[in-house]
N, C-alpha and C positions, 0 to 999 in steps of 0.2 A: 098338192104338188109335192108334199115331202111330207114323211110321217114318223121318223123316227123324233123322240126326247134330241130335242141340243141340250146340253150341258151348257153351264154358267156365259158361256162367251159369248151369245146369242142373246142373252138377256143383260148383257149392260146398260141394251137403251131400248127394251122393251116396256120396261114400267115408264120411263117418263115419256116417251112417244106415246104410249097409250092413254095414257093421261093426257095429254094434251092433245091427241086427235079424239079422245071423247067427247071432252068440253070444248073445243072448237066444234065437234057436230052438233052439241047443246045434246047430249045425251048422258041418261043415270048408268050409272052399271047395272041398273037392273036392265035398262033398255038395252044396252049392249049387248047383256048376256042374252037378251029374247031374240034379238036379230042375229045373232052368231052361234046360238044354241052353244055356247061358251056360259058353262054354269059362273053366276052372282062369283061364287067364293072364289072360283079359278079368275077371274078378273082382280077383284079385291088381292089380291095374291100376287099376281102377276107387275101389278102397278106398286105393289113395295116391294116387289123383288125379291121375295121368298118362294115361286112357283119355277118347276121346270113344265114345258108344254111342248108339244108335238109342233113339229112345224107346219104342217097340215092345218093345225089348231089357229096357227097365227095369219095361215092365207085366211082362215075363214072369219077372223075380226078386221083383219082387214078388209077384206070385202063389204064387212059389217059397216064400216065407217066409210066407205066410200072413198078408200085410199089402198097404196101399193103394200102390197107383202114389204118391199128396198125402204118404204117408208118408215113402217113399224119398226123393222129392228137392226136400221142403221146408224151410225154417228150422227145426230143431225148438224153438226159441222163441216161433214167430210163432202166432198162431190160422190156424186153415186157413182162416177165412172170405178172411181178405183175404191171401193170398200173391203175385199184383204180380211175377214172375219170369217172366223168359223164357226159353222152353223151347224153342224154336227158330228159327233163323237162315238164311234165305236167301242168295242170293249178291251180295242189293245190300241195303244199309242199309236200303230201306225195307220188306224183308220180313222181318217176323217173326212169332212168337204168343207173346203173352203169357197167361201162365193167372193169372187175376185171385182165381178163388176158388174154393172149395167148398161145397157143403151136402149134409149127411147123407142117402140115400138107402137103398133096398135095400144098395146098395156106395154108391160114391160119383158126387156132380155137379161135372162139372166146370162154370167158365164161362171162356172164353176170349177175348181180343181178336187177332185174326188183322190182317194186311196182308201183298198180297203186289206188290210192285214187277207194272209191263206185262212178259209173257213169263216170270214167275215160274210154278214148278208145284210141286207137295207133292203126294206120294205115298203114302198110308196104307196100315198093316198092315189086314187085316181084325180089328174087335172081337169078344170073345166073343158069341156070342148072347146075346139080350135086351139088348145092347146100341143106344142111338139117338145120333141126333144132333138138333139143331135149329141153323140155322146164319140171321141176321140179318143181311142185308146195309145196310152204313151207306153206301158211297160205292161206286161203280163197278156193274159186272157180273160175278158171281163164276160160274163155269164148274164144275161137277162133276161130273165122268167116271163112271160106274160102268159095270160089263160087260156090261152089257145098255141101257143109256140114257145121253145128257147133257142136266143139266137147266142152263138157264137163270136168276141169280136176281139180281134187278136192285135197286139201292138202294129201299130201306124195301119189300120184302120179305123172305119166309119162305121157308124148306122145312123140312122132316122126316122121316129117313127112319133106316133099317133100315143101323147102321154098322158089323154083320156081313156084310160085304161088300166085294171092291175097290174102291176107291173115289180122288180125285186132284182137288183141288181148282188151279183152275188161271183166272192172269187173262192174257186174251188180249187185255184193251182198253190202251187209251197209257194210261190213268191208274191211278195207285193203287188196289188193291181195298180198303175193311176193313168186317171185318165181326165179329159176336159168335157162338160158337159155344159151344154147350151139350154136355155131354156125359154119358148117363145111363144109370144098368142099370135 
């Protein structure tokens, strides 16, 4: 669902969530890494909190352990509605995403706040299928690549599409893009 590196703020509660939804599923790290195809050392790493990892990397241990992506690398304090953490980092201060919340779905909804600096790009894993997206543009023109088309989507509009599939969100204008993105099974 999401492939670029997050930076530090994504992993405050990645090591000990992971640790503790391991050993609640009564699995080694070696078993983790075989069901998540998450190599031993990137695990060992991750749980002391010296690893950066693709967020893509964290839907697929999540998966592994038979829990949510919101689960692994939230406060586990906080309610999931309103989690307010950023979860990845571009190469200039003003691009990020921040995933603001969740609400219960078949699996889970995400809602996210997106910016991406002019000449900024984000690269996505493809989602499982029955996967979507819906992405709101608030400021600029947001640019979405998929392998067969690019769509166009201009402040205070929409799209909606099918986010089993490549996909690359990308701002080619001088100004800041931001926009609100959903994310649903």
């Amino acid at each position: 669902m999401h492939n670029q590196p997050p930076r530090s703020d994504v992993l405050k509660y990645v090591g000990t969530n992971l640790r503790r939804l391991r050993k609640d599923a009564g699995l080694s790290q070696e078993a983790l890494a075989n069901a998540s195809g998450i190599s031993r050392r990137m695990i060992v790493s991750l749980e002391a909190g010296t690893a950066n990892i693709s967020l893509g990397s964290l839907d697929r241990l999540a998966e592994a352990l038979d829990t949510t992506f919101l689960k692994l690398v939230s406060n586990p304090d906080r309610e999931l509605r309103r989690i307010e953490e950023v979860m990845w980092r571009g190469k200039t201060p003003s691009s990020k995403a921040t995933l603001l919340g969740a609400a219960p779905a078949r699996q889970d909804t995400q809602l996210w706040l997106w910016s991406l600096a002019p000449g900024e790009r984000y690269v996505a894993e493809p989602d499982p299928e029955g996967w979507h997206e819906m992405i709101f543009v608030l400021d600029g023109t947001l640019t979405i690549e998929f392998d067969t088309e690019t769509q166009l989507v201009n402040a205070n509009d929409f799209t909606i599409y099918n986010s089993a599939q490549n996909y690359a969100y990308l701002n080619a204008g001088k100004k800041t893009v931001r926009f609100l993105r959903t994310v649903s099974s």
